[in-house]
C-alpha positions in Angstrom: -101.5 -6.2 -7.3 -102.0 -7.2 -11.0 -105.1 -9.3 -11.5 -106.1 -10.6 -14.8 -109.6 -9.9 -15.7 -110.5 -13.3 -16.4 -110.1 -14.3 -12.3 -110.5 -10.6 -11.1 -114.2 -11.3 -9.5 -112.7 -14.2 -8.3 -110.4 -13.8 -6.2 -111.3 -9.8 -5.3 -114.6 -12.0 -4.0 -111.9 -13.4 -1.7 -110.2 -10.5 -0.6 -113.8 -9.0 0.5 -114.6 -12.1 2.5 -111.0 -12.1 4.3 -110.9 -8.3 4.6 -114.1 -7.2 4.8 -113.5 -4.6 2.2 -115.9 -1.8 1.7 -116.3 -1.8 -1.9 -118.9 -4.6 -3.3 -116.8 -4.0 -6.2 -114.7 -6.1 -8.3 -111.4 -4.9 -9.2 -112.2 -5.3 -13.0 -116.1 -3.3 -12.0 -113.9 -0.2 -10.5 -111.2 -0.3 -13.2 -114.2 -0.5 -15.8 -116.0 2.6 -14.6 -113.1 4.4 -13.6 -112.2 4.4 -17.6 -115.9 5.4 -17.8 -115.5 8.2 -15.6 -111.9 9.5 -17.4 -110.3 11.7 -15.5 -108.2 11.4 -11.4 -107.9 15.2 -9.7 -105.2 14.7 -7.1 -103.4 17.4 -5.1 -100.6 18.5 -3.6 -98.1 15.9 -5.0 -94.7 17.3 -6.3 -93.3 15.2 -8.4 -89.9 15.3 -6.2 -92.1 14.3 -3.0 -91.5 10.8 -2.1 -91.1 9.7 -6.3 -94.7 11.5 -6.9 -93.4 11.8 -10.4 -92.6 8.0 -10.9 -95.7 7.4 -9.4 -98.4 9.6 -11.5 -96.5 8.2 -14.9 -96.6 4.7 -13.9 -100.5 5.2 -13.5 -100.6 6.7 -16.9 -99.0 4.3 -18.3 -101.0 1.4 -17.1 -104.8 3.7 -17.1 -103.9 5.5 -20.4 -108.1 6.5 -20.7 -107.6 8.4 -17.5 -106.1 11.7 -17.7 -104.1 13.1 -14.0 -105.6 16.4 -13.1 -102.7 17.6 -10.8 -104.4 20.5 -8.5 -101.8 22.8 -7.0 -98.7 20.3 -5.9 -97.3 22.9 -3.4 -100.2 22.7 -1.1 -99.7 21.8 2.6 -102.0 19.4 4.2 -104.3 22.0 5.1 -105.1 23.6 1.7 -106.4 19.9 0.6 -108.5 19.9 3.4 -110.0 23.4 2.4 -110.1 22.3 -1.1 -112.8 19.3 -0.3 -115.0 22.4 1.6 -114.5 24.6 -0.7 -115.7 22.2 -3.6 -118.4 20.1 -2.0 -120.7 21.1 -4.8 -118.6 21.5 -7.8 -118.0 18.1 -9.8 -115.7 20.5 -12.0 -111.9 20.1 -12.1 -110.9 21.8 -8.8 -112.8 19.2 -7.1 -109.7 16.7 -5.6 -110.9 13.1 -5.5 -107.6 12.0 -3.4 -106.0 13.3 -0.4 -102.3 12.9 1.1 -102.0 14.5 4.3 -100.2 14.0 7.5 -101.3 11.8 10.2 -103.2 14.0 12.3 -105.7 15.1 9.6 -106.9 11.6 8.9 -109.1 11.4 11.6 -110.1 14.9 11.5 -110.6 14.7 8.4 -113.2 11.5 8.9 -115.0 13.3 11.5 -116.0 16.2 9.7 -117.4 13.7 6.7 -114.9 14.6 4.0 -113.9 11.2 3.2 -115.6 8.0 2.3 -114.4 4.6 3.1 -112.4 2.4 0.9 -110.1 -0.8 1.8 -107.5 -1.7 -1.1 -107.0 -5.3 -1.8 -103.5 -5.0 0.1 -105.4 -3.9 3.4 -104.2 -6.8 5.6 -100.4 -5.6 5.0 -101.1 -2.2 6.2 -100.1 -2.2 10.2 -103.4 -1.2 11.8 -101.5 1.5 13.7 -101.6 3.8 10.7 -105.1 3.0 9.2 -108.9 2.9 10.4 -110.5 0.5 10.8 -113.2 1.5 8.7 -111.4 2.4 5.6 -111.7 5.8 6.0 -107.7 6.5 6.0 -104.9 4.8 5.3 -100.9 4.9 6.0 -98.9 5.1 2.9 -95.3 6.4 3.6 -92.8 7.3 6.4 -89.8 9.3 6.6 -87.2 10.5 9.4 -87.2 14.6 9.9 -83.3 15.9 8.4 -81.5 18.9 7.7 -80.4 19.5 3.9 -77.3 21.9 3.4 -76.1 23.8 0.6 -72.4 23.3 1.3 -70.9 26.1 -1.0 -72.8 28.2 1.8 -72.7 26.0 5.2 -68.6 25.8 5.9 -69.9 23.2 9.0 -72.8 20.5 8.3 -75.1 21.0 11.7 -75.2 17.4 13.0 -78.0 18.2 15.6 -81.0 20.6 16.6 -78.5 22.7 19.4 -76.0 23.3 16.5 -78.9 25.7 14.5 -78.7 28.1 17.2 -75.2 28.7 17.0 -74.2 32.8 15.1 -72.4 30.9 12.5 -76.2 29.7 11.0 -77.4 33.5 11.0 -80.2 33.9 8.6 -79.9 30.6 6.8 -82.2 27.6 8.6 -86.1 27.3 7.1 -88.7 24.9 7.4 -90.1 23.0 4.4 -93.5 24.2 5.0 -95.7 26.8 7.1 -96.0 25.8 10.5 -100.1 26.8 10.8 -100.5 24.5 7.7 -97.9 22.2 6.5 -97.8 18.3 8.5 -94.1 18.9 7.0 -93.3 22.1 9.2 -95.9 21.1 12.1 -93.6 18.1 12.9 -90.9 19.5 12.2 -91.5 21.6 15.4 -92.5 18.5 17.2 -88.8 17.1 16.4 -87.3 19.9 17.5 -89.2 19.9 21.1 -88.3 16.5 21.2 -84.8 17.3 21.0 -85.1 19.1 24.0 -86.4 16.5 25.9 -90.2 17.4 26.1 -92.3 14.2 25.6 -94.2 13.5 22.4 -97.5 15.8 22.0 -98.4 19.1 23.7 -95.7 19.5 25.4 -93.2 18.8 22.7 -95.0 21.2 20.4 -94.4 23.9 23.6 -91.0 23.3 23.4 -90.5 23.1 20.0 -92.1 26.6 19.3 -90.0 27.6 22.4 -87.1 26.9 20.7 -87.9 28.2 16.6 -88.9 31.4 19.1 -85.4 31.0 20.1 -84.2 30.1 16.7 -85.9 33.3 15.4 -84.9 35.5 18.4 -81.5 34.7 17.5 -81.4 35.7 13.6 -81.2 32.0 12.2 -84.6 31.7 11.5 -85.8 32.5 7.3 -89.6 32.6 7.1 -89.7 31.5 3.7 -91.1 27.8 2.5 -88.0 25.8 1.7 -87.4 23.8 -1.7 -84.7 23.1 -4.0 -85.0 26.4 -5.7 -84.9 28.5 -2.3 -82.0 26.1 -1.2 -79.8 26.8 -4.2 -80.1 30.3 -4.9 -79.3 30.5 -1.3 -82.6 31.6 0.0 -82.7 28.7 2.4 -79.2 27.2 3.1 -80.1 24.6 5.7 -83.4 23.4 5.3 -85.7 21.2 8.0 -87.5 18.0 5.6 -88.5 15.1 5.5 -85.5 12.9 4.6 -86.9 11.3 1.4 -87.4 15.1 0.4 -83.9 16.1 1.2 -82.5 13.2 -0.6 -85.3 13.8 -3.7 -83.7 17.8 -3.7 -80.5 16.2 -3.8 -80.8 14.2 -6.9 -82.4 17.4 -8.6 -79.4 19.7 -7.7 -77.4 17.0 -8.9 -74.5 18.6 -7.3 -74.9 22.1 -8.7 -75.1 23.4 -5.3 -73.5 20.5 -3.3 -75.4 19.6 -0.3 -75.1 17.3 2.3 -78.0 15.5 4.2 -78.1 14.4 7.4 -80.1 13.2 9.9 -79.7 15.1 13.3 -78.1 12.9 16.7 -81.3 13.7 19.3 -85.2 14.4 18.2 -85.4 12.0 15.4 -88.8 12.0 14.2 -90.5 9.6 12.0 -93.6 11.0 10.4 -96.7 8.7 8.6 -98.7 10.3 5.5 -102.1 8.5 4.4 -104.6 8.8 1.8 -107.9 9.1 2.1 -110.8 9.7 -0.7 -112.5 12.9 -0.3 -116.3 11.9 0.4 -117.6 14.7 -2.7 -115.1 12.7 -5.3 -116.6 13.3 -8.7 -114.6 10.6 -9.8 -115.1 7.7 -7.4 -113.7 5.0 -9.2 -110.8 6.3 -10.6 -109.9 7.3 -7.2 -110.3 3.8 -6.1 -108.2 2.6 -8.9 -105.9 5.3 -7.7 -105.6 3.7 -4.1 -105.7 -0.1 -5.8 -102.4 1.2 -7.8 -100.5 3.2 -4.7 -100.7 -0.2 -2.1 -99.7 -2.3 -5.3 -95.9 -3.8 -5.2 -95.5 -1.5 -8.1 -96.6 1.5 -6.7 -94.9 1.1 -3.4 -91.6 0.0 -4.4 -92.4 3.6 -6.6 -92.2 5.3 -3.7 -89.1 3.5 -2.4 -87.2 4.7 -5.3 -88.0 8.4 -4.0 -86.4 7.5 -0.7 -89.7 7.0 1.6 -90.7 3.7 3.4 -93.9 2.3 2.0 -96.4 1.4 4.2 -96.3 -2.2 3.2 -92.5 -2.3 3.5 -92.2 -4.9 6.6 -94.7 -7.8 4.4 -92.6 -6.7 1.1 -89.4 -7.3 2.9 -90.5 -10.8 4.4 -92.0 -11.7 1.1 -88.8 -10.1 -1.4 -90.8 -8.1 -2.9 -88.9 -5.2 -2.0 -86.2 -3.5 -4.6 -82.6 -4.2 -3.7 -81.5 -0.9 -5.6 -83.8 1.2 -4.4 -83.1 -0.1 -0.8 -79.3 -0.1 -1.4 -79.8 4.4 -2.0 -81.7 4.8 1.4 -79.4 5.8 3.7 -77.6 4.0 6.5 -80.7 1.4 8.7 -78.6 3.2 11.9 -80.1 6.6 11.3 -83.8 5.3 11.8 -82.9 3.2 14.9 -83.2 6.2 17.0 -86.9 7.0 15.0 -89.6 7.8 17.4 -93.4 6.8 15.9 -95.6 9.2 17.6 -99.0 7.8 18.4 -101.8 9.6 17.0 -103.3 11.1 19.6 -99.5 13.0 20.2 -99.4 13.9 16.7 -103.2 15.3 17.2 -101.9 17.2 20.5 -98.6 18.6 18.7 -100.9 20.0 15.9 -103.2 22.1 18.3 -100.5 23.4 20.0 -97.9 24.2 17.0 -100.7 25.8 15.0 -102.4 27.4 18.0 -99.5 29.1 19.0 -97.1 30.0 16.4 -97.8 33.3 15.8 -98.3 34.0 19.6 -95.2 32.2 20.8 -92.4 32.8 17.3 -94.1 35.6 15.2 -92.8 34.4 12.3 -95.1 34.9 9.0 -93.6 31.5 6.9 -94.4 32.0 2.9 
């Protein structure tokens, strides 16, 4: 949202009344002390994930007195919950003053008091299935769980989850992520259980480390973290990810492996990120200035150039505010017809049992 700062107190005065924003702040007030306070830690954003590089420049470019401090962009949901703990009393540059993390860890997250409350300006176009009510958390993307194959290796493109099983995938299928950490690899177990049938939540995350036991058992199974390095020196030929990050990998290999991605026929799973600001911020303001940029038009139709659905997509595409060449790259609507939303309280039960159980159930130490 681009406000001039002649009207900012204006209508931002509005938005509070309509929205009941948390912040007694005026856009122009935040953007003002953020420059004050100079400096945004994130963490864990690659640049590839979801556009994170478009993204982090386009801020730049418009906050040019704020300098990015990106903290470790591999890290899996987890490690950026550990991060907050860990740095509670240090206001130095390890501190993150933003989060992105999966579903489940947004309430967690709020119950343990590591985030504070903030509603962006855009709050009304956020569906209130993916956001609390109090500002605490907030949906910003979705993608559909797909397979990405190195094709120089992989003779036959698997088109479902029974296909990874078969000898012909022998030591070439990974996840994107460690199961015990990553919201990546956590659902990507929940897919797979829902491919076998199990309903959404414990029981799918049963099944699904049933069948990576299975998968393991069998000799398909790498335990290393997938990327587009590991999936062109043919470290990880078929790799399980989130669709936007398949499609981001492809554009980076550029064809040099070719790959193919696809999204499988049964246990089509869509998964929601959100961001949250981490209650210790030492930079408050920038980090709401952050959040102010990220539920902008600009920001999300950012994140629909890296392939992922923006949580304001449904009022952007009613409004045309969406952009036409970015939409024209995603692939085909009929691969997301089949998408199943989990609610939160499956996504909650899936992650107790996946992370519970992993090394019990598959044995398989994912690095």
């Amino acid at each position: 949202m681009t406000l001039k700062k002649t009207t900012a107190g204006v209508m931002v005065a509005a938005l509070l009344a309509s929205t009941g924003m948390v912040s007694a702040q005026s856009l122009a007030e935040i953007e003002a002390a953020a420059k004050a306070e100079g400096m945004l830690t994130t963490i864990a954003l690659p640049h590839s994930w979801c556009n994170y590089g478009g993204v982090i420049a386009g801020f730049k470019a418009k906050y040019p007195e704020i300098t990015v401090n990106e903290l470790n962009p591999d890290a899996g949901s987890a490690d950026e919950v550990e991060a907050i703990k860990a740095n509670k009393d240090n206001k130095g540059p390890q501190a993150p003053d933003v989060v992105d993390v999966g579903l489940a860890f947004g309430p967690s997250m709020k119950e343990e008091g590591l985030l504070q409350p903030y509603k962006v300006s855009t709050w009304d176009e956020i569906p209130d299935s993916v956001k609390d009510a109090e500002g605490y958390w907030y949906g910003d993307y979705y993608g559909v769980m797909s397979f990405i194959v190195n094709k120089d290796l992989v003779a036959n493109t698997p088109a479902d989850w029974s296909d990874l099983l078969k000898p012909e995938y022998a030591g070439q299928v990974a996840l994107a992520g460690d199961p015990r950490a990553s919201n990546q690899a956590i659902l990507g177990v929940l897919a797979a259980g829902l491919s076998k049938g199990a309903a959404a939540g414990e029981a799918a995350g049963k099944a699904g480390l049933d069948y990576f036991a299975e998968l393991n058992k069998a000799g398909n199974f790498v335990p290393v973290i997938a990327k587009a390095g590991t999936i062109a020196q043919g470290a990880t030929p078929i790799a399980i990810a989130w669709d936007y990050n398949a499609l981001s990998w492809a554009d980076e290999l550029a064809g040099n492996p070719p790959v193919e991605v696809v999204v499988p026929k049964s246990g089509v799973l869509a998964g929601v990120y959100v961001q949250g600001i981490s209650a210790y911020a030492p930079h408050p303001n920038a980090a709401k200035l952050w959040m102010e940029y990220l539920y902008s038009d600009e920001g999300q139709n950012l994140w629909l150039k890296g392939y992922c659905h923006p949580a304001r997509f449904n009022a952007m595409a009613a409004a045309g505010k969406l952009d036409a060449e970015a939409m024209a790259k995603l692939p085909p609507a009929e691969a997301y017809e089949a998408a199943y939303f989990p609610t939160l309280d499956e996504v909650n039960a899936n992650k107790t049992a996946v992370t519970g159980g992993w090394d019990a159930v598959v044995g398989a130490n994912v690095q």
